[in-house]
MOPAC internal coordinates of N, CA, C and O (Angstrom, degrees):
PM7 1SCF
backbone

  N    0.0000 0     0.00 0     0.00 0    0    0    0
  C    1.4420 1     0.00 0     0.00 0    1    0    0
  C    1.5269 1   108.54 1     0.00 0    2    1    0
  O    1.2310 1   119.06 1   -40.29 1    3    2    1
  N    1.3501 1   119.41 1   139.71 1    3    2    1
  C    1.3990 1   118.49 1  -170.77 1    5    3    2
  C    1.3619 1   110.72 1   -78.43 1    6    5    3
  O    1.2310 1   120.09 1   -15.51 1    7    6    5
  N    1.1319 1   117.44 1   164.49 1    7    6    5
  C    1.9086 1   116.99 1   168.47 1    9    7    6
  C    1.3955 1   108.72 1   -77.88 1   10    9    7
  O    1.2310 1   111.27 1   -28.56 1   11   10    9
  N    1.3584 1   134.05 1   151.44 1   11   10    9
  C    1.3237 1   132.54 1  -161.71 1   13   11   10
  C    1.3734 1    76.56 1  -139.65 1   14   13   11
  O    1.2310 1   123.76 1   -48.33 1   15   14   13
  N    1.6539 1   110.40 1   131.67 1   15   14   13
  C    1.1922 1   120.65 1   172.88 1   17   15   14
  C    1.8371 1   113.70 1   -72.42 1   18   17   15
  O    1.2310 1   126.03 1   -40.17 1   19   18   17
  N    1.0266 1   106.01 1   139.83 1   19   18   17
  C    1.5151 1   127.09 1   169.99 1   21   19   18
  C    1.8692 1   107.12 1   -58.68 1   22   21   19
  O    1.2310 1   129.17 1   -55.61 1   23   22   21
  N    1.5460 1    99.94 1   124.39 1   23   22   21
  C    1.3058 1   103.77 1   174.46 1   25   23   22
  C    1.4505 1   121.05 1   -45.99 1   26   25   23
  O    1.2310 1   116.72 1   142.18 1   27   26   25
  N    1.3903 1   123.85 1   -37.82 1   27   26   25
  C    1.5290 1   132.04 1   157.48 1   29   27   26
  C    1.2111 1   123.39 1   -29.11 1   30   29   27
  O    1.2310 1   126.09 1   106.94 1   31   30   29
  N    1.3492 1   105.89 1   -73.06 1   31   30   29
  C    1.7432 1   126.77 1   172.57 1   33   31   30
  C    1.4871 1   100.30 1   -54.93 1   34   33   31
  O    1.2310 1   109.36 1   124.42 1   35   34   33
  N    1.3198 1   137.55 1   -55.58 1   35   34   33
  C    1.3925 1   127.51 1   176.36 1   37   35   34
  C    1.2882 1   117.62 1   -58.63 1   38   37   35
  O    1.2310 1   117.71 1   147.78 1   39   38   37
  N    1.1626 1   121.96 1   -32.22 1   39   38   37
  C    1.9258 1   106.58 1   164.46 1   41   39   38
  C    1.7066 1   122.68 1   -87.80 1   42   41   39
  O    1.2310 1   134.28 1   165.59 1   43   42   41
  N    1.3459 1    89.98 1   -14.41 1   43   42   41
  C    1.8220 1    88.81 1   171.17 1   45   43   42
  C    1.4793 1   108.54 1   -61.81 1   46   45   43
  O    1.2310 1   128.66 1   137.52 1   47   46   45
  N    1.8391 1   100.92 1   -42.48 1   47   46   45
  C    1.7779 1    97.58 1  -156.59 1   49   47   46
  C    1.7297 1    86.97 1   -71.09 1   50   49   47
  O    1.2310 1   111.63 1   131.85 1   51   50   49
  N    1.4632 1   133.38 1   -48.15 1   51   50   49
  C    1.1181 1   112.19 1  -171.50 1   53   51   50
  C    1.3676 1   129.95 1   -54.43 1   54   53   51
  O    1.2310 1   122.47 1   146.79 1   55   54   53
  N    1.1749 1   112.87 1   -33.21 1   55   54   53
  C    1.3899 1   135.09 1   170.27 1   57   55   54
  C    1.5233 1   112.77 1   -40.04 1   58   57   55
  O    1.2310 1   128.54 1   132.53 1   59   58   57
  N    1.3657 1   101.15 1   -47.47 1   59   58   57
  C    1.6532 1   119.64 1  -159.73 1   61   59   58
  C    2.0651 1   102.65 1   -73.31 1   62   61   59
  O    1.2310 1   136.29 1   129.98 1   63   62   61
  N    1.9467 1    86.06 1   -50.02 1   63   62   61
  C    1.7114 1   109.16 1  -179.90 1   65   63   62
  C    1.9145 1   100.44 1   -58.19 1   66   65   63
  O    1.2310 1   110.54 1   138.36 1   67   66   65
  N    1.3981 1   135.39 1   -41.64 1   67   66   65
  C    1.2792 1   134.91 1   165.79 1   69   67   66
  C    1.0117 1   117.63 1   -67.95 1   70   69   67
  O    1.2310 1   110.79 1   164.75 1   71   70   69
  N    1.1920 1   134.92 1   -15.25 1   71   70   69
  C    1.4456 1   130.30 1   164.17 1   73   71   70
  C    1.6008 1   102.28 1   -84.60 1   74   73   71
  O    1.2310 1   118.65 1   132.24 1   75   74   73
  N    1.0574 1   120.17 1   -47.76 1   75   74   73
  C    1.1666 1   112.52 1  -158.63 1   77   75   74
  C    1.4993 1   105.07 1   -90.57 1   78   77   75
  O    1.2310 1   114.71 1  -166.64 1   79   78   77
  N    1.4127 1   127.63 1    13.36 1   79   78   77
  C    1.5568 1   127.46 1   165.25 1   81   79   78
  C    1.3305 1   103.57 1  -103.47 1   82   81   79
  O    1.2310 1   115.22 1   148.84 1   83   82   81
  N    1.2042 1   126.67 1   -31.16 1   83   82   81
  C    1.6824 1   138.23 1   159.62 1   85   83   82
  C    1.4431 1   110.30 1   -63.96 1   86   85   83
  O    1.2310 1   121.19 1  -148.07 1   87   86   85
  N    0.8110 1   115.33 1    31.93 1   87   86   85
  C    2.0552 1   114.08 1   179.61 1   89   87   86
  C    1.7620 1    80.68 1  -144.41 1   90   89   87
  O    1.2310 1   125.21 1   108.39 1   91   90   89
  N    1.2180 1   107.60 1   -71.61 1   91   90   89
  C    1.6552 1   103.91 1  -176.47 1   93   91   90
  C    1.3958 1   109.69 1   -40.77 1   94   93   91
  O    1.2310 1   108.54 1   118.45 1   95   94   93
  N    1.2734 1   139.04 1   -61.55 1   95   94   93
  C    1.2523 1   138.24 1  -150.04 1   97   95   94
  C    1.3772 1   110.38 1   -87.48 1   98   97   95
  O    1.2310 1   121.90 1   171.36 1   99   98   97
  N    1.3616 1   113.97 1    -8.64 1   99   98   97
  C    1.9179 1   119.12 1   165.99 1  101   99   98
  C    1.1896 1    99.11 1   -94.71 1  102  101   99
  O    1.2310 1   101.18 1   158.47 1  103  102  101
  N    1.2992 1   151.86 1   -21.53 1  103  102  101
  C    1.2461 1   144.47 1  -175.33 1  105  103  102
  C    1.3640 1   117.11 1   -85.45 1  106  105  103
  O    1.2310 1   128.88 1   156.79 1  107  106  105
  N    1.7008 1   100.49 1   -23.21 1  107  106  105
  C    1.4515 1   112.41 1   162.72 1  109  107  106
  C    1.5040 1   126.89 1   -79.91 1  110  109  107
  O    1.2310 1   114.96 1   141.75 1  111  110  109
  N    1.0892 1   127.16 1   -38.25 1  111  110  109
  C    1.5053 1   144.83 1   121.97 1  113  111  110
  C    1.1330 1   109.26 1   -13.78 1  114  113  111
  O    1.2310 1    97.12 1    78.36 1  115  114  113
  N    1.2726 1   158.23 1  -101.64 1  115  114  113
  C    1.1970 1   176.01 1    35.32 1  117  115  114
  C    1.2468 1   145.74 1    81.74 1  118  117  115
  O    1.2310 1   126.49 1  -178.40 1  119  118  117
  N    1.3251 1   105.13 1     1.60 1  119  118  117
  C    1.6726 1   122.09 1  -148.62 1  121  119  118
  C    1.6635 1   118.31 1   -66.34 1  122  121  119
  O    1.2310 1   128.86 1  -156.75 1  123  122  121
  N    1.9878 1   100.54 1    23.25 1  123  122  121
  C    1.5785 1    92.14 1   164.27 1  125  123  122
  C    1.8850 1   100.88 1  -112.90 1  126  125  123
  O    1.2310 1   131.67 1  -160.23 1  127  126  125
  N    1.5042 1    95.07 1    19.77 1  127  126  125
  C    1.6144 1    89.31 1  -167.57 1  129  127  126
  C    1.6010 1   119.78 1   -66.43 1  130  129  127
  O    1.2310 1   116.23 1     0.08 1  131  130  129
  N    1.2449 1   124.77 1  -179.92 1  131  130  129
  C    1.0341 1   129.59 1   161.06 1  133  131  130
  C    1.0635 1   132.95 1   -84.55 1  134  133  131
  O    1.2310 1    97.72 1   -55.57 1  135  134  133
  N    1.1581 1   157.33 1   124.43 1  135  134  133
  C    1.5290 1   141.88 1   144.71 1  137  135  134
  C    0.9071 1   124.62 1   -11.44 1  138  137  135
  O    1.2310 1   107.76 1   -32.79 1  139  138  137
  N    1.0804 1   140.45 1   147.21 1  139  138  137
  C    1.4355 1   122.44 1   167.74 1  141  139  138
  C    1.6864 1   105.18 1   -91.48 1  142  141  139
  O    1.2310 1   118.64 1   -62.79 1  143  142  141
  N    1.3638 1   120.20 1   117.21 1  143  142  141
  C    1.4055 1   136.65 1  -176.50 1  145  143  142
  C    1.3068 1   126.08 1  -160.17 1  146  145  143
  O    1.2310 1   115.38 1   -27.83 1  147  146  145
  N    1.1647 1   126.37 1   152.17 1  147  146  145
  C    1.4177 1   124.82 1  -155.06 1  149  147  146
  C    1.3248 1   104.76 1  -100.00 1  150  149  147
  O    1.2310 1   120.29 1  -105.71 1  151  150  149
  N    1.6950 1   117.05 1    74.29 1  151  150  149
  C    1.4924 1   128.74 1  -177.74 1  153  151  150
  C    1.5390 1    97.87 1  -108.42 1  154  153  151
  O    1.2310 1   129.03 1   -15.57 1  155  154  153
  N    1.5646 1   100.21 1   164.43 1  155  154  153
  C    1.6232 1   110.80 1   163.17 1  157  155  154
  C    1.5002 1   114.91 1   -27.20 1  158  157  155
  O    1.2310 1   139.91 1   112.95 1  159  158  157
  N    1.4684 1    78.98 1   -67.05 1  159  158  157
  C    2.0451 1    79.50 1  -172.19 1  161  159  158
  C    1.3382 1   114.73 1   -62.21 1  162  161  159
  O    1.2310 1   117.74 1   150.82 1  163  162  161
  N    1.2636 1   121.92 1   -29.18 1  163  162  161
  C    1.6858 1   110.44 1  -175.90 1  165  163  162
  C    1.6149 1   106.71 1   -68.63 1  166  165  163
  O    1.2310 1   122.87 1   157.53 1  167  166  165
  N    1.6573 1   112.11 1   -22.47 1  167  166  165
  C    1.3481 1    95.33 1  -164.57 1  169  167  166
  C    1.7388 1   100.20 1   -93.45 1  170  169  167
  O    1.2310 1   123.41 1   166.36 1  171  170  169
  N    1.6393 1   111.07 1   -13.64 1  171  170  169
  C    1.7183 1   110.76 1   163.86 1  173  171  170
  C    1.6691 1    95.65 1   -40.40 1  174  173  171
  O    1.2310 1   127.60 1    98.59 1  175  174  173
  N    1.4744 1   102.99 1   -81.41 1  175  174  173
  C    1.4022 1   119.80 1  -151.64 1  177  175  174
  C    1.9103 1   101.89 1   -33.15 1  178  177  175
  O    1.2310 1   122.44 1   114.09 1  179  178  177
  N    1.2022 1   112.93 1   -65.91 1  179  178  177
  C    1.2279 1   134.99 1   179.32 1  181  179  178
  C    1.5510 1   121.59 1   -42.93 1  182  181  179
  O    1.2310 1   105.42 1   -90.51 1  183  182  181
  N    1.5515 1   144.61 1    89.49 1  183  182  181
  C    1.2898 1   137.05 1  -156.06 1  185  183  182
  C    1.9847 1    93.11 1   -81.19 1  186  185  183
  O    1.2310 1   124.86 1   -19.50 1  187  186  185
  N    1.3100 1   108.27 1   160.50 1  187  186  185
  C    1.4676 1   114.25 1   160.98 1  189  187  186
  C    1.2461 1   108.67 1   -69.46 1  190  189  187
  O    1.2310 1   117.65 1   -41.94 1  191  190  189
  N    1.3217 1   122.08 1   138.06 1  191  190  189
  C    1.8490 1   120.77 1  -175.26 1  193  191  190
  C    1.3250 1    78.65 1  -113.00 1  194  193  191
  O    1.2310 1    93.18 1   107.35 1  195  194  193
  N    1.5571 1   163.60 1   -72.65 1  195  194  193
  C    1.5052 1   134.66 1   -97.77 1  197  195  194
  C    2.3187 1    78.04 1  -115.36 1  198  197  195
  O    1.2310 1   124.71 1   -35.80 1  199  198  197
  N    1.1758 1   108.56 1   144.20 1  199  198  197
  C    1.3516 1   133.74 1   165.95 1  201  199  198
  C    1.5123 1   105.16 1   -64.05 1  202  201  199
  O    1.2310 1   124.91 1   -26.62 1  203  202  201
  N    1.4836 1   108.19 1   153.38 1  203  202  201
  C    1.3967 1   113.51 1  -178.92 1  205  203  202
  C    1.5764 1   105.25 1   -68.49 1  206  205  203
  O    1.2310 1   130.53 1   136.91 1  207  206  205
  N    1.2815 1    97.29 1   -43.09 1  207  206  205
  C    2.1183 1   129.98 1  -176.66 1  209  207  206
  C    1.6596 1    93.71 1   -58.65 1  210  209  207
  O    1.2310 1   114.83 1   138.38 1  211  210  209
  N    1.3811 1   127.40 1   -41.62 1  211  210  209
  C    1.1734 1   113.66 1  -167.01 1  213  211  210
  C    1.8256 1   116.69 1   -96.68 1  214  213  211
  O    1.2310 1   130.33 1   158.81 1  215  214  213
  N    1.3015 1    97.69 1   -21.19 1  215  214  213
  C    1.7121 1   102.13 1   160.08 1  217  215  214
  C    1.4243 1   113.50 1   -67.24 1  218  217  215
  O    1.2310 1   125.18 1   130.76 1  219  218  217
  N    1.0531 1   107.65 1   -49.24 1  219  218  217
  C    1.9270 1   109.96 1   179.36 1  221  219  218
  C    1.1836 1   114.28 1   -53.86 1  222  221  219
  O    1.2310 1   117.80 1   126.11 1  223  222  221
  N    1.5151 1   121.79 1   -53.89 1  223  222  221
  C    0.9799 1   115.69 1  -175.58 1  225  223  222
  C    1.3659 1   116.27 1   -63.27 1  226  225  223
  O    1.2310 1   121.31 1   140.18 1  227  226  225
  N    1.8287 1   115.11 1   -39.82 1  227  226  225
  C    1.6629 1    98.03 1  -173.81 1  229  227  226
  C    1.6110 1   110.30 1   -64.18 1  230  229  227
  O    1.2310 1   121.07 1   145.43 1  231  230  229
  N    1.3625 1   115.55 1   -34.57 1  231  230  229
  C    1.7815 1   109.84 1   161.86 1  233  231  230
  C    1.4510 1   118.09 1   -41.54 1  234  233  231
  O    1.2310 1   127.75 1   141.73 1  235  234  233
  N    1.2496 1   102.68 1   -38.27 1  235  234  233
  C    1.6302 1    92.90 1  -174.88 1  237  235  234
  C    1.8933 1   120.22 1   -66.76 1  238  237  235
  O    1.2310 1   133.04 1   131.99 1  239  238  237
  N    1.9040 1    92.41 1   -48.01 1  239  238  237
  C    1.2989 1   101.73 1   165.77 1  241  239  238
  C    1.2220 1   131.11 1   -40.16 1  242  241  239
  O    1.2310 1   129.22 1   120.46 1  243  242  241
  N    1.0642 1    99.84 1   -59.54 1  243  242  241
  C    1.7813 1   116.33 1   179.04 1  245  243  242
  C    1.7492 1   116.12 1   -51.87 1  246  245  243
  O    1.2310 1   120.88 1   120.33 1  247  246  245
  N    1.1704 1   115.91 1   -59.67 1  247  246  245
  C    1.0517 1   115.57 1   154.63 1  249  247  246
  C    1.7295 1   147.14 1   -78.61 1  250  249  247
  O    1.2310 1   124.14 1  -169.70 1  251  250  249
  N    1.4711 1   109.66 1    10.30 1  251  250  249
  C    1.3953 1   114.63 1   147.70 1  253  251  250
  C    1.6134 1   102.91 1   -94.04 1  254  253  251
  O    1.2310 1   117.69 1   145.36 1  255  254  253
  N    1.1014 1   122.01 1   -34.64 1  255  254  253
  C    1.7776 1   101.20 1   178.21 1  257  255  254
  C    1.7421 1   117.29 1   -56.62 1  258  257  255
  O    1.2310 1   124.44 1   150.62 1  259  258  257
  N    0.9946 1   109.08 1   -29.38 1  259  258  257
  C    1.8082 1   128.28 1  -173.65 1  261  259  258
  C    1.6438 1    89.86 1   -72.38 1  262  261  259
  O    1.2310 1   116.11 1   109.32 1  263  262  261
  N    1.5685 1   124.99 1   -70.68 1  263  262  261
  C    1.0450 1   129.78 1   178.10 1  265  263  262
  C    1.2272 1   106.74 1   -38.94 1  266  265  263
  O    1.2310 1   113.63 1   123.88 1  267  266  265
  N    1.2209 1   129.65 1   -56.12 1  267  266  265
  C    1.7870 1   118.39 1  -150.41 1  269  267  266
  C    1.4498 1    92.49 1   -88.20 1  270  269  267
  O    1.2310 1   104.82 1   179.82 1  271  270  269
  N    1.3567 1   145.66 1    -0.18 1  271  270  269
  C    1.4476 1   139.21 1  -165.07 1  273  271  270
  C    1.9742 1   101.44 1  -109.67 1  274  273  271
  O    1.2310 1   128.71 1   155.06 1  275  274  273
  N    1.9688 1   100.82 1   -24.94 1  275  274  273
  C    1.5234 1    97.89 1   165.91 1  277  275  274
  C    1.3813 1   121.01 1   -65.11 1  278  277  275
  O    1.2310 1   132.53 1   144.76 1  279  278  277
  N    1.9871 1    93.40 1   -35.24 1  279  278  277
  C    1.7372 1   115.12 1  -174.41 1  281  279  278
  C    1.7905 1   107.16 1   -36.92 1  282  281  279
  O    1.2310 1   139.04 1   115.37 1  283  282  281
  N    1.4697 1    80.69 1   -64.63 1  283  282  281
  C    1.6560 1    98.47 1  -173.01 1  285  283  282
  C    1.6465 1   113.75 1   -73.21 1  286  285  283
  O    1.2310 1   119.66 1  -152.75 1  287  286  285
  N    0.8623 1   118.26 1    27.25 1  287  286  285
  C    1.3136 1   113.01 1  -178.64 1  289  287  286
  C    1.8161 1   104.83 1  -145.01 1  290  289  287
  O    1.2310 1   119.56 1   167.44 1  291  290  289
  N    1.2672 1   118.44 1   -12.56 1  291  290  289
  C    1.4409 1   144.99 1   143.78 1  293  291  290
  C    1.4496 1    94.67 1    90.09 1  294  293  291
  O    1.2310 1   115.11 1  -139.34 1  295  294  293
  N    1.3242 1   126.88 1    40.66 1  295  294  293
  C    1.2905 1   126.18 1   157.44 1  297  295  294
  C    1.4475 1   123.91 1   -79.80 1  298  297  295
  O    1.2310 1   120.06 1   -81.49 1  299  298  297
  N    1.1935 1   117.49 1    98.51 1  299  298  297
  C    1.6608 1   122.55 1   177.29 1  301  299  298
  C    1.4767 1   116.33 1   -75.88 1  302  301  299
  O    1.2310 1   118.30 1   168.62 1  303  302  301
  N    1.2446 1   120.84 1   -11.38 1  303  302  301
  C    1.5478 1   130.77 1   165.83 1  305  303  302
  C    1.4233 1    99.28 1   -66.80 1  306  305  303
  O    1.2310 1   128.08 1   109.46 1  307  306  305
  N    1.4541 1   102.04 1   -70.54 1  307  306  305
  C    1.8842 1    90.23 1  -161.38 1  309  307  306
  C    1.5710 1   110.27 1   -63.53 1  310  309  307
  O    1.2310 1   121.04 1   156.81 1  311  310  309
  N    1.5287 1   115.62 1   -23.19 1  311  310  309
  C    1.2036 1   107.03 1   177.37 1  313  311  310
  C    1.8650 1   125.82 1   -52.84 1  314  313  311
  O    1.2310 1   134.74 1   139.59 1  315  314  313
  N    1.4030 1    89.09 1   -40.41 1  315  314  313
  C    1.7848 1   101.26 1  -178.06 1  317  315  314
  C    1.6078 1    98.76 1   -70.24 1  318  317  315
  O    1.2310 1   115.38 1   120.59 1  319  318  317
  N    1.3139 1   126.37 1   -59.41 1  319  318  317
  C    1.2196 1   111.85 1   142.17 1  321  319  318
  C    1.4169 1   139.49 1     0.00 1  322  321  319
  O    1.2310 1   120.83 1   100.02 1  323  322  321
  N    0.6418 1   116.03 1   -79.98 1  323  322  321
  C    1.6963 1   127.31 1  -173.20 1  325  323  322
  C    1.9317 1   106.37 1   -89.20 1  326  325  323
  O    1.2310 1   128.71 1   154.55 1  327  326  325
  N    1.1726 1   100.83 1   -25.45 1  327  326  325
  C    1.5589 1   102.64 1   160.00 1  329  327  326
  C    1.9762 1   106.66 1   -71.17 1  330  329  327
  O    1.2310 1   111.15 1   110.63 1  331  330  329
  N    0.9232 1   134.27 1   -69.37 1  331  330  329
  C    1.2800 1   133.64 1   176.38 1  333  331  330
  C    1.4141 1   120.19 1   -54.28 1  334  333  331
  O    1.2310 1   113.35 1   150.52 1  335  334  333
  N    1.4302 1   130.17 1   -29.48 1  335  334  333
  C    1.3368 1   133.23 1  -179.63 1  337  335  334
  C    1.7891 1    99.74 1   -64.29 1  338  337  335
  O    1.2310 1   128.83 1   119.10 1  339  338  337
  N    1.9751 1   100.59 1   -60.90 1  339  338  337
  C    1.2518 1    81.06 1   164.08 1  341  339  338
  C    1.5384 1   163.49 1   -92.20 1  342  341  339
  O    1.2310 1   132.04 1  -175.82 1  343  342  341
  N    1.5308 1    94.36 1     4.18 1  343  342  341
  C    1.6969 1    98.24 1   129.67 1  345  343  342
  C    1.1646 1   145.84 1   -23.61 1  346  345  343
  O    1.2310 1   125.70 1   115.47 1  347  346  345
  N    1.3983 1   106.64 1   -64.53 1  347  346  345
  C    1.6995 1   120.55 1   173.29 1  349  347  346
  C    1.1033 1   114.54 1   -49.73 1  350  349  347
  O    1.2310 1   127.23 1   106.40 1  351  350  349
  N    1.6761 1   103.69 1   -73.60 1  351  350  349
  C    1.4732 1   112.18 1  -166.17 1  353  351  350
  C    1.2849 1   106.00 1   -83.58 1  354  353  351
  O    1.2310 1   111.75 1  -142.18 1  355  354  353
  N    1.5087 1   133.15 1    37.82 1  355  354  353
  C    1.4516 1   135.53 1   150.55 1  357  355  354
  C    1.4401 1   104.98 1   -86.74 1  358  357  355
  O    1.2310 1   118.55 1   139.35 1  359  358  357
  N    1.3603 1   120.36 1   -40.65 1  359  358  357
  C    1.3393 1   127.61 1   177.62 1  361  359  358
  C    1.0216 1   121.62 1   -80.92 1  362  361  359
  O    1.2310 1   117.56 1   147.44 1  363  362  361
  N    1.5412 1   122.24 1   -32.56 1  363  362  361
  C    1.4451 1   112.78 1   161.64 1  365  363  362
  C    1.4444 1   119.00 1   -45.47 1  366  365  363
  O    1.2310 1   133.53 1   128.92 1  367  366  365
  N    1.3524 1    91.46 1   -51.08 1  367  366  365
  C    2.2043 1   101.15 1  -170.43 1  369  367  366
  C    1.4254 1    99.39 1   -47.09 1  370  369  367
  O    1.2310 1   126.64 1   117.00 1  371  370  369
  N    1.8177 1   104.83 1   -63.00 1  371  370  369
  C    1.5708 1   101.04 1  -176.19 1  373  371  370
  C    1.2845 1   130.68 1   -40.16 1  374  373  371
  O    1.2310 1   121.90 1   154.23 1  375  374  373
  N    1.3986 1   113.98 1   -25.77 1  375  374  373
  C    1.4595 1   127.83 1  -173.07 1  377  375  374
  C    1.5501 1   108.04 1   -68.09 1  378  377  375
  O    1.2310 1   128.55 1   121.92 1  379  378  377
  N    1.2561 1   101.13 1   -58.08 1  379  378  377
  C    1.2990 1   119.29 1  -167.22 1  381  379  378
  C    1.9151 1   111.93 1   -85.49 1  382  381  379
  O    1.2310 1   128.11 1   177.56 1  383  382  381
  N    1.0624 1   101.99 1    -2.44 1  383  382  381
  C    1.9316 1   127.47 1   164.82 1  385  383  382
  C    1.6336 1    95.67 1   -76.01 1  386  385  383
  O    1.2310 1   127.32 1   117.78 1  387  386  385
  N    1.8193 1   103.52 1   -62.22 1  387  386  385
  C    1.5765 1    83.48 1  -171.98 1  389  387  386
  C    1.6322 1   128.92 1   -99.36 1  390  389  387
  O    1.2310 1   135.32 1  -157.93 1  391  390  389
  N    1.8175 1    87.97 1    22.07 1  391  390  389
  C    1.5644 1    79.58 1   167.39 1  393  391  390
  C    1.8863 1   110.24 1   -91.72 1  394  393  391
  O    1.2310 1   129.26 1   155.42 1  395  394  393
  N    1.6227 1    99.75 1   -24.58 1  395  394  393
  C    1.4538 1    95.98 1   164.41 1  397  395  394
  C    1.4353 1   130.93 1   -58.53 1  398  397  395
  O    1.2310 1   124.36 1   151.80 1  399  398  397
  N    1.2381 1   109.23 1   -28.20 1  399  398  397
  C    1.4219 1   108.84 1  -159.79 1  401  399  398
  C    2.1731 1    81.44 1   -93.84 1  402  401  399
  O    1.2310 1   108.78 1   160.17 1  403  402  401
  N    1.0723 1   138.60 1   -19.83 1  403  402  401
  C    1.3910 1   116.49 1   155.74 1  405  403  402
  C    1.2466 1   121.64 1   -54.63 1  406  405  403
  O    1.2310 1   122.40 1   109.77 1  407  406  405
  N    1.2888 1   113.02 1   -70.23 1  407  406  405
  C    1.3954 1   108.23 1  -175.56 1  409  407  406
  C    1.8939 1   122.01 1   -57.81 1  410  409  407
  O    1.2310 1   125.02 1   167.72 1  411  410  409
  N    1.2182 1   107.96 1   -12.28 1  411  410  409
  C    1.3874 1   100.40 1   166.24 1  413  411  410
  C    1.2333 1   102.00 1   -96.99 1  414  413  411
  O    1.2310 1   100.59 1   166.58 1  415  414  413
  N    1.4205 1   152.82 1   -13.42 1  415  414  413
  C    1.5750 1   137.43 1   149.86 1  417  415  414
  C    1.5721 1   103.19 1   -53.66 1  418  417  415
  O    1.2310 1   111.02 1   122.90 1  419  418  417
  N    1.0585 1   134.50 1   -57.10 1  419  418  417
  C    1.5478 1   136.13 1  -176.61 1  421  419  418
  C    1.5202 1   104.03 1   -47.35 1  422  421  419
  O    1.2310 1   121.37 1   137.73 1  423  422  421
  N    1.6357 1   114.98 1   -42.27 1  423  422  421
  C    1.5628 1    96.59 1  -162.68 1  425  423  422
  C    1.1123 1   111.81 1   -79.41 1  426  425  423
  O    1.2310 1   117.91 1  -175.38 1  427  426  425
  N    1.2846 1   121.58 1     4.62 1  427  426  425
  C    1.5363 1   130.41 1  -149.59 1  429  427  426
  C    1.5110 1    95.97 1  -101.40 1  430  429  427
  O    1.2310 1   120.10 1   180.00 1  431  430  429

């Protein structure tokens, strides 16, 4: 008796066959396009949308709501906690703010 494929396996492979006639048929369309991939040029093409002012701040948000909910709940652990985390990852962002804002002076 033969194996009868599993309804699963029959929508994966179709799944796989629609993807993979949708890659052919834009490349035919298009065939100097890009991939979509996270190269130099995709990130030329691509402007930064979120503000340096507007990343900070949602860090900031985020972590005074956490803060004021340890406040009220009188945990001085998580507070030092959550005071130092966002420390860190204020400087991480910044870091990684001004390595963006190089490479978009360079592409320019």
């Amino acid at each position: 008796m033969p194996d009868l494929p599993t309804p699963r396996r029959a929508l994966l492979d179709s799944a796989k066959k629609f993807l993979a006639t949708q890659a052919e048929e834009s490349l035919l369309r298009n065939p100097v396009a890009d991939p979509p991939r996270l190269t130099l040029k995709a990130l030329e093409k691509t402007p930064m949308s979120r503000s340096r002012e507007r990343i900070l701040g949602n860090l900031d948000d985020m972590y005074r709501e956490a803060f004021e909910r340890a406040k009220t709940t009188g945990d001085d652990a998580q507070m030092a906690t959550l005071d130092f985390a966002y420390r860190r990852e204020q400087l991480y962002f910044e870091i990684l703010l001004d390595v963006r804002d190089a490479i978009e002076r360079n592409g320019r």
